[in-house]
N, CA, C and O atoms as a GROMACS GRO file, in nm:
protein
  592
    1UNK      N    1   0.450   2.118   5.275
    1UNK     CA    2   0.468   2.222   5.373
    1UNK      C    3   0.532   2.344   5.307
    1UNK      O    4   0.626   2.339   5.227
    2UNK      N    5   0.482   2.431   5.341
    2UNK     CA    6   0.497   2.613   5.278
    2UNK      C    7   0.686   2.644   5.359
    2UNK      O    8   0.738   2.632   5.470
    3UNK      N    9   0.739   2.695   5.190
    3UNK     CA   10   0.896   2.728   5.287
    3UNK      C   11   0.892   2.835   5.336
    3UNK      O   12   0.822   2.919   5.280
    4UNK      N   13   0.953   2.866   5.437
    4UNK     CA   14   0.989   3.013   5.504
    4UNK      C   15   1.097   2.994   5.578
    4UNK      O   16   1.120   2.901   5.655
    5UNK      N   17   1.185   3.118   5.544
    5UNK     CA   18   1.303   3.174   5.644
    5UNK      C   19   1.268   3.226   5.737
    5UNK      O   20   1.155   3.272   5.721
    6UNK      N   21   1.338   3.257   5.903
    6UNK     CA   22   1.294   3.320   6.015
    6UNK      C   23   1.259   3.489   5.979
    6UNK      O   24   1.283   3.516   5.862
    7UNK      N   25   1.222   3.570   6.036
    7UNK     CA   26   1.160   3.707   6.002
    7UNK      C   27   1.296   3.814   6.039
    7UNK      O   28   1.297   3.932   6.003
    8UNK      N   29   1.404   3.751   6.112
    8UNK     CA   30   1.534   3.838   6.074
    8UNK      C   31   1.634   3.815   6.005
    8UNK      O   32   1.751   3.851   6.004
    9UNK      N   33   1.543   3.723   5.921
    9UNK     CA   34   1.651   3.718   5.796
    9UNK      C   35   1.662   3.841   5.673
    9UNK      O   36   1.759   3.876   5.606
   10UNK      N   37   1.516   3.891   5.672
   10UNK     CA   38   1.478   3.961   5.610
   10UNK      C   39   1.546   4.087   5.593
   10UNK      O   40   1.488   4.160   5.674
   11UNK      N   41   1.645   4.162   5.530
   11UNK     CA   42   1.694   4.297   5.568
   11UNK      C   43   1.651   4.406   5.637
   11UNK      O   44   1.546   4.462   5.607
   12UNK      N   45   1.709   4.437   5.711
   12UNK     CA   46   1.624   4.496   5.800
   12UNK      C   47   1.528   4.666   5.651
   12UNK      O   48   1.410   4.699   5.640
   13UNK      N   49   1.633   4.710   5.590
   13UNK     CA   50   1.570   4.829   5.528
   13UNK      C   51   1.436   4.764   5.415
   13UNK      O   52   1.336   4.833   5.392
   14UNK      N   53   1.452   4.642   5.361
   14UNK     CA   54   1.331   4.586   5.315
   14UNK      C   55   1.248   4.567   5.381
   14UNK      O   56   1.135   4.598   5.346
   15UNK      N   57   1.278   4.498   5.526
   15UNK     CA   58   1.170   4.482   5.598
   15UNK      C   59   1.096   4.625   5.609
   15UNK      O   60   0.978   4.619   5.573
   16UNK      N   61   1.150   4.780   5.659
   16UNK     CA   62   1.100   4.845   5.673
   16UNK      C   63   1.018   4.923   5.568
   16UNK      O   64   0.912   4.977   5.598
   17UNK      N   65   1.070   4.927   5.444
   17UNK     CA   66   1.014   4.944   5.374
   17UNK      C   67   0.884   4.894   5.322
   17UNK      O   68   0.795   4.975   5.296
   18UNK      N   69   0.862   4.730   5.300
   18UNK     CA   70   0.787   4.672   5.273
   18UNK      C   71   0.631   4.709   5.377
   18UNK      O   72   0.514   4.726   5.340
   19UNK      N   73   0.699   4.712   5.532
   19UNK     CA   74   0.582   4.762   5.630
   19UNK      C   75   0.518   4.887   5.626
   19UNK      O   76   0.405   4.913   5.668
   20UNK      N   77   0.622   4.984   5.555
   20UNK     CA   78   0.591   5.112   5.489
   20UNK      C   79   0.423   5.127   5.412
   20UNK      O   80   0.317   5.185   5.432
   21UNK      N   81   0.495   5.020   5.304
   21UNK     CA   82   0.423   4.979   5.184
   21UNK      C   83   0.290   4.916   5.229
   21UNK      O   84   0.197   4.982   5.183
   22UNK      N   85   0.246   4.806   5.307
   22UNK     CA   86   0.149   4.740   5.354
   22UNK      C   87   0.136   4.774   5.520
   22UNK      O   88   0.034   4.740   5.578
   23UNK      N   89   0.212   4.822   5.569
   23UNK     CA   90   0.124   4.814   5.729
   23UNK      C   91   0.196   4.694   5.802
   23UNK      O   92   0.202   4.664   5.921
   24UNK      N   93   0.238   4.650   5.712
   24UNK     CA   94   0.283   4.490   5.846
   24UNK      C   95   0.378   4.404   5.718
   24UNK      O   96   0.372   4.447   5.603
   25UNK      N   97   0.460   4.287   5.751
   25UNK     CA   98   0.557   4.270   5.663
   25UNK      C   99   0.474   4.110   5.626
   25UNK      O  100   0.523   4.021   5.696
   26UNK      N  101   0.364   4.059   5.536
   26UNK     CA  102   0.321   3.998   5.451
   26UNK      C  103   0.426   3.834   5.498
   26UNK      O  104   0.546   3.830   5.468
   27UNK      N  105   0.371   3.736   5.557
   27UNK     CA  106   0.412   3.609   5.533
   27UNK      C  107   0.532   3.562   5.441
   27UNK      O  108   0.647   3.521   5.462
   28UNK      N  109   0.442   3.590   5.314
   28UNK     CA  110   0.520   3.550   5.189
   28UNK      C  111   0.660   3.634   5.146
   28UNK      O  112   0.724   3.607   5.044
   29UNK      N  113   0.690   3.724   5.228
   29UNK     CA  114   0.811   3.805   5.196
   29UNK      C  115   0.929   3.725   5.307
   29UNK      O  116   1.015   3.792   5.363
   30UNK      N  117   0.919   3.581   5.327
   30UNK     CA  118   1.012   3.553   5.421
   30UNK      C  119   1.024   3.401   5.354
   30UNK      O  120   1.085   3.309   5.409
   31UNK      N  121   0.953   3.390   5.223
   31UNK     CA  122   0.975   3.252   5.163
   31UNK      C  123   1.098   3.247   5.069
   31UNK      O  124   1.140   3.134   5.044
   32UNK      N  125   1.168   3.366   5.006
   32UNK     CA  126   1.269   3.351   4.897
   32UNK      C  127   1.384   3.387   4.992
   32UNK      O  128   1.362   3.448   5.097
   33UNK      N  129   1.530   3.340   4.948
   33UNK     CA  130   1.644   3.394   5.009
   33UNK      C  131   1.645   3.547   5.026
   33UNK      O  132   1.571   3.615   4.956
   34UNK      N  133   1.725   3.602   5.116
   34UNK     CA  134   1.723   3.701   5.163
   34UNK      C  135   1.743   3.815   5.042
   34UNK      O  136   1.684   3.922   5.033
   35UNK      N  137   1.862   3.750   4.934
   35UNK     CA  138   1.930   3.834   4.841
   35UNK      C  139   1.829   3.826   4.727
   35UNK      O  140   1.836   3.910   4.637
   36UNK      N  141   1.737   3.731   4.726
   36UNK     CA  142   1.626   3.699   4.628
   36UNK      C  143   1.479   3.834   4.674
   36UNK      O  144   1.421   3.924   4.613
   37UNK      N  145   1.476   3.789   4.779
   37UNK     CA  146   1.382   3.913   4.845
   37UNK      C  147   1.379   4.012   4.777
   37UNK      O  148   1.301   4.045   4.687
   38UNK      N  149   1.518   4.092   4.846
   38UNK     CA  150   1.583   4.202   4.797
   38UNK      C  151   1.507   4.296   4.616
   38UNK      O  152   1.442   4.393   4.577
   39UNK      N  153   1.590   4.156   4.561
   39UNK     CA  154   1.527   4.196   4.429
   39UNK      C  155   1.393   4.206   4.352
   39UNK      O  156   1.363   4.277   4.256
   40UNK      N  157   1.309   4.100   4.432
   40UNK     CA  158   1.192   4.121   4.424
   40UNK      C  159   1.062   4.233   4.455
   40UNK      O  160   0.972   4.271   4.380
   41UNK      N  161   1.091   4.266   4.583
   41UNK     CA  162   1.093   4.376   4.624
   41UNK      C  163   1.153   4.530   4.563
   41UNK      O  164   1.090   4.627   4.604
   42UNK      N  165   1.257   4.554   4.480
   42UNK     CA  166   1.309   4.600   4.383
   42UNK      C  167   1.235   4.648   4.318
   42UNK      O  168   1.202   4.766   4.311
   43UNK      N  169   1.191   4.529   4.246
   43UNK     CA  170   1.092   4.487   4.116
   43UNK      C  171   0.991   4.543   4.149
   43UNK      O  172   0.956   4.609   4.051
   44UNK      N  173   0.893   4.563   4.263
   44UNK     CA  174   0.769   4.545   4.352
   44UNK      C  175   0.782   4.687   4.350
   44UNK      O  176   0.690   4.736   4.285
   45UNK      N  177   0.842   4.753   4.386
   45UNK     CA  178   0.858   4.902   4.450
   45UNK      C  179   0.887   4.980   4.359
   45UNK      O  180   0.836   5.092   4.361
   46UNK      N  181   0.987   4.937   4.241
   46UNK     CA  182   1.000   5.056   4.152
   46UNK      C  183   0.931   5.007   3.981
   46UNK      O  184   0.923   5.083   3.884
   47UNK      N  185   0.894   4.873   3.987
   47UNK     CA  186   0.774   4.906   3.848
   47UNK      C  187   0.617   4.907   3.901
   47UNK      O  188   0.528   4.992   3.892
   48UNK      N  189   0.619   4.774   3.962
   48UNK     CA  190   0.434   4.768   4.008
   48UNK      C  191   0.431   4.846   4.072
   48UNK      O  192   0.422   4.955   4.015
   49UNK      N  193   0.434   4.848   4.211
   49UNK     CA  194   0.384   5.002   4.306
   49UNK      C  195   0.388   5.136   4.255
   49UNK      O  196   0.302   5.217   4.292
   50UNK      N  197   0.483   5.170   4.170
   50UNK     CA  198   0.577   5.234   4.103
   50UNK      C  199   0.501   5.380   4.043
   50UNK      O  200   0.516   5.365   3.922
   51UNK      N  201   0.434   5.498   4.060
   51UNK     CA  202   0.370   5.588   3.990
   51UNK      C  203   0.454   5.647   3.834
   51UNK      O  204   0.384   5.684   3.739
   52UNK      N  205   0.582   5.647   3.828
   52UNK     CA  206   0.635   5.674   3.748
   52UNK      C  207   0.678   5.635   3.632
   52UNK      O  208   0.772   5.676   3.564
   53UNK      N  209   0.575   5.523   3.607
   53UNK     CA  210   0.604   5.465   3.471
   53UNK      C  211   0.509   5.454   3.408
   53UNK      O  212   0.399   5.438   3.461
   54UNK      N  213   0.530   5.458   3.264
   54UNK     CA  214   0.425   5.479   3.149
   54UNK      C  215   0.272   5.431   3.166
   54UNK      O  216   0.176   5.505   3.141
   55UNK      N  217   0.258   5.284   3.218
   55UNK     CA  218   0.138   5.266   3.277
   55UNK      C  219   0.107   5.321   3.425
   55UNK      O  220   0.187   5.365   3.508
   56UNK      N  221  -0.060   5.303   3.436
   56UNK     CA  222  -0.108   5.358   3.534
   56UNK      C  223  -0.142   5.219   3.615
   56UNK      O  224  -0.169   5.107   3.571
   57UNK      N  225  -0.129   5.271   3.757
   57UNK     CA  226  -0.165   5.114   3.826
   57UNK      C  227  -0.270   5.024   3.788
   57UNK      O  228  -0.254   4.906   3.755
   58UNK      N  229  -0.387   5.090   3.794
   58UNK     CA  230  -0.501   5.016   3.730
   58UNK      C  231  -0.465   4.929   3.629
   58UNK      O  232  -0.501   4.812   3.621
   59UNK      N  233  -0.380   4.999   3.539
   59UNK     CA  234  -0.345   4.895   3.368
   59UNK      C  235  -0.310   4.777   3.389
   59UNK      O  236  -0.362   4.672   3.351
   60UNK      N  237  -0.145   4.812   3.502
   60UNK     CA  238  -0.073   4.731   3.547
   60UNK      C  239  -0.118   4.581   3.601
   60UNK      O  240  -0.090   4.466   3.569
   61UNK      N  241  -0.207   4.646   3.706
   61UNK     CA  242  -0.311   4.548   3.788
   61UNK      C  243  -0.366   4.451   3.698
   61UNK      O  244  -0.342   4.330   3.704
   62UNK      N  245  -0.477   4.535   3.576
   62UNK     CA  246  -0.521   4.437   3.545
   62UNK      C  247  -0.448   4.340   3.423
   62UNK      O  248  -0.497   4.246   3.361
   63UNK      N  249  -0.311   4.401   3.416
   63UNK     CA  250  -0.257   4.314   3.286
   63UNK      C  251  -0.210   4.174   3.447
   63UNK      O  252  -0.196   4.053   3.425
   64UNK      N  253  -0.201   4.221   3.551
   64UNK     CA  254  -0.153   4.120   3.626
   64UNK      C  255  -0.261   4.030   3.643
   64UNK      O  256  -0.253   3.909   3.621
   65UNK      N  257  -0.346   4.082   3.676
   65UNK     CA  258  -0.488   3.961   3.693
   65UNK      C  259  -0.498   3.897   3.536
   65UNK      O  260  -0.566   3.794   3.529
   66UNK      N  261  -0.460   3.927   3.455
   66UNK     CA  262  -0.526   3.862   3.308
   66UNK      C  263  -0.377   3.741   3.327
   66UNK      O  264  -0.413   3.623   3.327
   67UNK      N  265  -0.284   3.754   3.335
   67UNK     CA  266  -0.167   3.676   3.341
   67UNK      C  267  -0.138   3.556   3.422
   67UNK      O  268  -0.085   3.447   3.399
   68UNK      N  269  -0.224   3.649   3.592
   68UNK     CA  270  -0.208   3.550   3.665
   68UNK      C  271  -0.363   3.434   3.641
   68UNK      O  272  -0.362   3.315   3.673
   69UNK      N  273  -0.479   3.506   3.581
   69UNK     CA  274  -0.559   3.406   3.534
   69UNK      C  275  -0.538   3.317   3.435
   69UNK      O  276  -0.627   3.255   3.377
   70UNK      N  277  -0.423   3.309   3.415
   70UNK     CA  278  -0.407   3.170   3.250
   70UNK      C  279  -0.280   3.134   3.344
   70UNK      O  280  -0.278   3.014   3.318
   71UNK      N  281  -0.197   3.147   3.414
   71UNK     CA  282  -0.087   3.107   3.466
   71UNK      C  283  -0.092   2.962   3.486
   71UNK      O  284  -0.013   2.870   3.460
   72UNK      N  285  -0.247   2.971   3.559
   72UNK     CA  286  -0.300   3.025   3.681
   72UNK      C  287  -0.225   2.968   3.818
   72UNK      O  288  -0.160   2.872   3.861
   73UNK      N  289  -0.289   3.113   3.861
   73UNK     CA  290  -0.175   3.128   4.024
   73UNK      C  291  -0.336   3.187   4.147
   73UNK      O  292  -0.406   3.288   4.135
   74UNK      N  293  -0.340   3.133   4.199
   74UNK     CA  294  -0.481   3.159   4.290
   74UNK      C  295  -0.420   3.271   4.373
   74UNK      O  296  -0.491   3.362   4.414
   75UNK      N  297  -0.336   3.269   4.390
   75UNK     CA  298  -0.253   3.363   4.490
   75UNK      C  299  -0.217   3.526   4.437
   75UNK      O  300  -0.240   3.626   4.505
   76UNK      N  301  -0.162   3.525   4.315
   76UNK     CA  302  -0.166   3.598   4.245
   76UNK      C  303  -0.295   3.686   4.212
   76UNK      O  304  -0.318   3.798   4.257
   77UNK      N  305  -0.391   3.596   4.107
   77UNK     CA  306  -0.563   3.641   4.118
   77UNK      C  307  -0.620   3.734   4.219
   77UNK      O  308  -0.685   3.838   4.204
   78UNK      N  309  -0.576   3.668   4.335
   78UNK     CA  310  -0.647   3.710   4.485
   78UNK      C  311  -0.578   3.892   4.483
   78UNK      O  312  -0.650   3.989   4.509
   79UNK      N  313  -0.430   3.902   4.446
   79UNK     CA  314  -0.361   3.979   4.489
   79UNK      C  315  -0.426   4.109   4.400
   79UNK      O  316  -0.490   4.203   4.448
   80UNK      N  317  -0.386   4.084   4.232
   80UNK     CA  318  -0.423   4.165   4.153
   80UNK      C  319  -0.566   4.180   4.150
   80UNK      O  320  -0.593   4.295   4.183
   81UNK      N  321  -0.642   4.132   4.131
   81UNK     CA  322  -0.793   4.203   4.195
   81UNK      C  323  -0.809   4.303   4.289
   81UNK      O  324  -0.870   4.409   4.274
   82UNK      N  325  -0.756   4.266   4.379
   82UNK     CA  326  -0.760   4.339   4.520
   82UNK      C  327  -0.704   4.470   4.478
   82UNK      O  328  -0.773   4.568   4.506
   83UNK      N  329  -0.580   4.493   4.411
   83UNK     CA  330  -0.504   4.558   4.414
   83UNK      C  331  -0.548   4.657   4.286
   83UNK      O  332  -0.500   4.770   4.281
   84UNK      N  333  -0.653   4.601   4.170
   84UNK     CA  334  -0.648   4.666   4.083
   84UNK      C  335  -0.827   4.719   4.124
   84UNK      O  336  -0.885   4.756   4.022
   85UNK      N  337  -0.891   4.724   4.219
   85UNK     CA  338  -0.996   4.740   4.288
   85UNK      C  339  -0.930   4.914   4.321
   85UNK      O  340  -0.949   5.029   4.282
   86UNK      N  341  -0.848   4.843   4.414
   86UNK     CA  342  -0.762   4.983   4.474
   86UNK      C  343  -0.748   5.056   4.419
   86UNK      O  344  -0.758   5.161   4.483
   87UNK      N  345  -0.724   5.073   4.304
   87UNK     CA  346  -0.662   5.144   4.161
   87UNK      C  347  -0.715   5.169   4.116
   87UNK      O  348  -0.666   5.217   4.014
   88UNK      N  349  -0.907   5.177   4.122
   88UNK     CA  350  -1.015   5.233   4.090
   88UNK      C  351  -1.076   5.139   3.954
   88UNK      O  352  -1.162   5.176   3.874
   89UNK      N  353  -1.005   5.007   3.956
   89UNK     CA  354  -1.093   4.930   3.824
   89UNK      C  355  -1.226   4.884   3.862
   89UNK      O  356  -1.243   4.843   3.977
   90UNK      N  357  -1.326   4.885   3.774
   90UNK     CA  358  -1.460   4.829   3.819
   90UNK      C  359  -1.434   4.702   3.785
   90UNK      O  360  -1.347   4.640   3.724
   91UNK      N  361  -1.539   4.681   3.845
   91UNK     CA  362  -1.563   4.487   3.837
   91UNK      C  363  -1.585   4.494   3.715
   91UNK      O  364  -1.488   4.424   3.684
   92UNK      N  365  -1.633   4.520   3.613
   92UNK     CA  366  -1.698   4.541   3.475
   92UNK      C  367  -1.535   4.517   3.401
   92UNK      O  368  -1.501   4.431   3.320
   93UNK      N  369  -1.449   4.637   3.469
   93UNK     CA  370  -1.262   4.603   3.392
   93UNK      C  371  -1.228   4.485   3.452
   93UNK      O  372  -1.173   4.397   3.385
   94UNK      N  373  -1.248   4.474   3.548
   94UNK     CA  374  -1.184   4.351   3.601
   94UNK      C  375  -1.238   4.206   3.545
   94UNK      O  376  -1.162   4.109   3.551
   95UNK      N  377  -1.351   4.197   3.500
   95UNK     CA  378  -1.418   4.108   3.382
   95UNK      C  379  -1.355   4.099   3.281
   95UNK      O  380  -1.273   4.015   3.245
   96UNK      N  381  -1.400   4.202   3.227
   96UNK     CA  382  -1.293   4.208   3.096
   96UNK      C  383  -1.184   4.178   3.067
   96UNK      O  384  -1.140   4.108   2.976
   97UNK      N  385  -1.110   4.266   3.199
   97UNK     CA  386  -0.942   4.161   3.169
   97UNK      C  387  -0.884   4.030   3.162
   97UNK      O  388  -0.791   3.983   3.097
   98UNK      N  389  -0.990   3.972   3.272
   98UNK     CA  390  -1.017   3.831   3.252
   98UNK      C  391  -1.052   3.743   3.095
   98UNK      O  392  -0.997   3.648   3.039
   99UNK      N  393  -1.135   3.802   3.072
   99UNK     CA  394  -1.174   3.746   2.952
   99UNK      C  395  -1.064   3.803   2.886
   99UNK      O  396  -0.981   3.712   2.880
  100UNK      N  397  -1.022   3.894   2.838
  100UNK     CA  398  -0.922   3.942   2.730
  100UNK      C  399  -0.839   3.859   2.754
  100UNK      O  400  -0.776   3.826   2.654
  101UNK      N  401  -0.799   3.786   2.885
  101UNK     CA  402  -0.692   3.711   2.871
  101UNK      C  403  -0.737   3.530   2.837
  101UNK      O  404  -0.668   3.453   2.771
  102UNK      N  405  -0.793   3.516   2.865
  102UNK     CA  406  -0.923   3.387   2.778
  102UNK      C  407  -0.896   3.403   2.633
  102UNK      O  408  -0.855   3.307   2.568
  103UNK      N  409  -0.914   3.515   2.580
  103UNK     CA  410  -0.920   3.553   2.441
  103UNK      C  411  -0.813   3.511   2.381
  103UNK      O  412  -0.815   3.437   2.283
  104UNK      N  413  -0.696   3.562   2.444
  104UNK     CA  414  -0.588   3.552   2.399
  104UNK      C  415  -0.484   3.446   2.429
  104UNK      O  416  -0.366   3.441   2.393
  105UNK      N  417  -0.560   3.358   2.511
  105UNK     CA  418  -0.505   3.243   2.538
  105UNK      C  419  -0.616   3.126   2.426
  105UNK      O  420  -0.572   3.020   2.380
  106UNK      N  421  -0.709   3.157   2.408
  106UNK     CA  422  -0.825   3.092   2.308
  106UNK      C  423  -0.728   3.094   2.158
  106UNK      O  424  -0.705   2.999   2.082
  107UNK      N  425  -0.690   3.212   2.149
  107UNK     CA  426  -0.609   3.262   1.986
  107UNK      C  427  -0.462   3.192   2.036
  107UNK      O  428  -0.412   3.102   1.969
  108UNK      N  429  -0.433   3.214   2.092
  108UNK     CA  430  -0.280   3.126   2.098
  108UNK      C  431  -0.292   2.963   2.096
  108UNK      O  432  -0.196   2.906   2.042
  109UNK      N  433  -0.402   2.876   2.150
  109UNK     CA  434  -0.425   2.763   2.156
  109UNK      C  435  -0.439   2.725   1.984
  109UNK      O  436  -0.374   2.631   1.940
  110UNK      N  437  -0.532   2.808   1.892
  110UNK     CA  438  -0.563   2.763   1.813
  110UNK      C  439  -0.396   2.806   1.690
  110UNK      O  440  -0.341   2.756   1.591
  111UNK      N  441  -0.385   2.883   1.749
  111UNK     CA  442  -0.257   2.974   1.595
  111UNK      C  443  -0.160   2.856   1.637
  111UNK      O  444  -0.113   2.787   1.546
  112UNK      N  445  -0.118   2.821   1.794
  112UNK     CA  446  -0.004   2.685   1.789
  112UNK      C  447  -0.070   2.598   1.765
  112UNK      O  448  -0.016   2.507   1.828
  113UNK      N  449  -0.131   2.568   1.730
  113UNK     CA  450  -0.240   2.399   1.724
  113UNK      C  451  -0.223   2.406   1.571
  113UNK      O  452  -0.222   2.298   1.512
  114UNK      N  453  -0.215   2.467   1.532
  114UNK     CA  454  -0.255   2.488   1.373
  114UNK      C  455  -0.166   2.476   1.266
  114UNK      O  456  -0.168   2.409   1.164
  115UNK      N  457  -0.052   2.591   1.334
  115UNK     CA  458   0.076   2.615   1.307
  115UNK      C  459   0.080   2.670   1.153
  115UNK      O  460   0.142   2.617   1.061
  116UNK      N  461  -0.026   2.821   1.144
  116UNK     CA  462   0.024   2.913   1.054
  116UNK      C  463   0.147   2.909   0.994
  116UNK      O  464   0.247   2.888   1.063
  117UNK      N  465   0.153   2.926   0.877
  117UNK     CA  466   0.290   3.016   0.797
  117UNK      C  467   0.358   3.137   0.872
  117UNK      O  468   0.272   3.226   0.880
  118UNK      N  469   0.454   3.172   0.921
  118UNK     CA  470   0.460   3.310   1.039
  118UNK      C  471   0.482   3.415   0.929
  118UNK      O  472   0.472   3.532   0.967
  119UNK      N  473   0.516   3.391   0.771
  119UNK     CA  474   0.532   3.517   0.673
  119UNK      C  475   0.420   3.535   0.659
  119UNK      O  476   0.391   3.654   0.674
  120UNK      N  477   0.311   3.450   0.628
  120UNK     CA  478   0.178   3.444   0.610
  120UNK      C  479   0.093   3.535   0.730
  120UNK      O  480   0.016   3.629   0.706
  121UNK      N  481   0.123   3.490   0.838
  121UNK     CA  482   0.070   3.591   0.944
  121UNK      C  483   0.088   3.752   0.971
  121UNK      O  484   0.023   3.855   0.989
  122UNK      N  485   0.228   3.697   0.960
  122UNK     CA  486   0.310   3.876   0.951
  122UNK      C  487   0.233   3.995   0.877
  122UNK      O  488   0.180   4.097   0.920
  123UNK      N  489   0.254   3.926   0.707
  123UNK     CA  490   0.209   3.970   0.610
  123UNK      C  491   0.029   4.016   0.696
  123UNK      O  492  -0.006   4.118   0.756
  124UNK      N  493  -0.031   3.915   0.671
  124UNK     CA  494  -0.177   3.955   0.713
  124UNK      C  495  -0.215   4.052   0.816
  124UNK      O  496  -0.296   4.144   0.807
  125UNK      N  497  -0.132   4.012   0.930
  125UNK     CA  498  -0.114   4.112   1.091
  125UNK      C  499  -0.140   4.274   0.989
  125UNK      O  500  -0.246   4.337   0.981
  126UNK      N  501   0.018   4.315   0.910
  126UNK     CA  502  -0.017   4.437   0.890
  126UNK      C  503  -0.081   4.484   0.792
  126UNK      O  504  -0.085   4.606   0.775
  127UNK      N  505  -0.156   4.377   0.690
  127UNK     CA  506  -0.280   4.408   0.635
  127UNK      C  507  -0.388   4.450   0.705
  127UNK      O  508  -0.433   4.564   0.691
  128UNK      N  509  -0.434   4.372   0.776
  128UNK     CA  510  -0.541   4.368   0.918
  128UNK      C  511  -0.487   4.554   0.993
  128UNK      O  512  -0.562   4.645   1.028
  129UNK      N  513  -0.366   4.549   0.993
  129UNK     CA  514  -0.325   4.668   1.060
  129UNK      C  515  -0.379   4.857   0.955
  129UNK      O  516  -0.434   4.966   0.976
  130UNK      N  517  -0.313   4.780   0.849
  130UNK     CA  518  -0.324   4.921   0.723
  130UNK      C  519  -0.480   4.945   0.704
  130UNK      O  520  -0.521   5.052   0.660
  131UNK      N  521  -0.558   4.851   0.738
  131UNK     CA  522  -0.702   4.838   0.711
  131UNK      C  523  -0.783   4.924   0.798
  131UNK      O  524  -0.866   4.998   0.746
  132UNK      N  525  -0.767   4.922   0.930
  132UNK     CA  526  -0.791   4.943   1.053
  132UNK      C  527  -0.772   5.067   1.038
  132UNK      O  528  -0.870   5.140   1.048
  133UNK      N  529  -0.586   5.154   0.997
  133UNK     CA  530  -0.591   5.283   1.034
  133UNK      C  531  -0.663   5.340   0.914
  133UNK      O  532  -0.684   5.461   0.925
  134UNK      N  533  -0.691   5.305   0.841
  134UNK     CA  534  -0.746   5.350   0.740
  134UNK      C  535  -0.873   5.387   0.771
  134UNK      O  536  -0.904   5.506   0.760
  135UNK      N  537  -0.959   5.297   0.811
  135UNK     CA  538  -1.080   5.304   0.882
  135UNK      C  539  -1.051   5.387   0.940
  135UNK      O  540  -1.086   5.489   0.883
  136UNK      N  541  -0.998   5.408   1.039
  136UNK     CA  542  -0.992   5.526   1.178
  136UNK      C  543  -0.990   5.685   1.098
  136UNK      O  544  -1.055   5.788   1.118
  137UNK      N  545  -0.903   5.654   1.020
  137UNK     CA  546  -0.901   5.772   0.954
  137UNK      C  547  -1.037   5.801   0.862
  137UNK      O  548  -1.063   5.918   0.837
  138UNK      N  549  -1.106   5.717   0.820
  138UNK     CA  550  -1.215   5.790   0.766
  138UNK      C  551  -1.248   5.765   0.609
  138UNK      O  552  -1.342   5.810   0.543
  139UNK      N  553  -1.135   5.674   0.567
  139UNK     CA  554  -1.045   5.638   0.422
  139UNK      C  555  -1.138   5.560   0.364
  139UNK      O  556  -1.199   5.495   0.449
  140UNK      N  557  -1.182   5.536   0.225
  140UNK     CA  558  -1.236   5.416   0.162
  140UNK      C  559  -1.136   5.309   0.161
  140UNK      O  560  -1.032   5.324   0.096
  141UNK      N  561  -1.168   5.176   0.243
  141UNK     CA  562  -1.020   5.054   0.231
  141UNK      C  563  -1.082   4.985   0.100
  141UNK      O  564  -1.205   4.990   0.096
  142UNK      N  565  -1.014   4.915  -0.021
  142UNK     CA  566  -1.025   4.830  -0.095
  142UNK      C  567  -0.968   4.713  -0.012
  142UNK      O  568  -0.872   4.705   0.065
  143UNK      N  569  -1.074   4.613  -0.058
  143UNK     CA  570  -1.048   4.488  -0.014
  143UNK      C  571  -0.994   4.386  -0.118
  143UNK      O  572  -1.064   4.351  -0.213
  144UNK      N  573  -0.872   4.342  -0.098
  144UNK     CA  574  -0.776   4.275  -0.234
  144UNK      C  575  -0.865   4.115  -0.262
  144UNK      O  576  -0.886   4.024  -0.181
  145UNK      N  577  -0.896   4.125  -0.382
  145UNK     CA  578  -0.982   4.018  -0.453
  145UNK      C  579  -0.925   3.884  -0.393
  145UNK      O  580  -0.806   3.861  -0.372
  146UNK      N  581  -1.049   3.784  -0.364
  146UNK     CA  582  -1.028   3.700  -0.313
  146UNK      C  583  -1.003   3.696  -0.165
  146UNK      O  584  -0.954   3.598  -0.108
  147UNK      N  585  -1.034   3.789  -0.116
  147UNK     CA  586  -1.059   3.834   0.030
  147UNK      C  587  -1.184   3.879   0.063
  147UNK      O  588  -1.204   3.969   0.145
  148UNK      N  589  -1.265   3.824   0.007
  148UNK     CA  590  -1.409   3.931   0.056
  148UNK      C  591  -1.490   3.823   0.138
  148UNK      O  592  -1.597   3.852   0.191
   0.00000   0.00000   0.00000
């Protein structure tokens, strides 16, 4: 059975706010303690909802759908889709993020399974890295013998 507190437990200025935010005050905002709410909501209002920070919602959204798809949280999924829809991502980004997060849950399965050298990686990471801007820039890269 799903927990929930009564609906005036809720502070009253969260409550209003939150109805602000959605139109009506959401089920699930009456399942954490009141002082737990609070902060969540916090969290909710001044990074995710949030216009003023370095990412743009869309980003946000879909780094949330890629997170909540390996979590996995069905509830979550449902939310950030929806939400990163809103935010003008195509289904095409919203694919992608999915998979990017597949990807990177595919590369983490195998690098802990394996259990690389981490100087060994390091080292390579910003080889792989010096290579790359080099490329970008336009540069001839030499490739160090025994690497080809």
């Amino acid at each position: 059975m799903a927990t929930s507190n009564p609906p005036n437990q809720l502070p009253a200025d969260v409550r209003q706010e939150v109805e602000q935010a959605f139109g009506f005050v959401p089920a699930f905002t009456h399942v954490l303690p009141p002082e737990a709410t609070r902060l969540w909501w916090a969290t909710l209002r001044d990074f995710q909802l949030s216009q003023m920070t370095a990412l743009d919602g869309k980003t946000k959204e879909l780094i949330g759908l890629g997170v909540a798809s390996q979590i996995p949280c069905q509830f979550c999924v449902t939310f950030h889709t929806e939400a990163a829809r809103l935010n003008g991502a195509t289904e095409r980004e919203i694919q992608e993020a999915v998979f990017a997060a597949a990807v990177s849950r595919m590369g983490s399965t195998i690098l802990n399974g394996t259990q690389p050298d981490p100087a060994v990686f390091q080292r390579e990471v910003e080889q792989m890295v010096r290579h790359v801007k080099a490329q970008m820039a336009g540069k001839p890269v030499a490739v160090p013998a025994g690497r080809r």
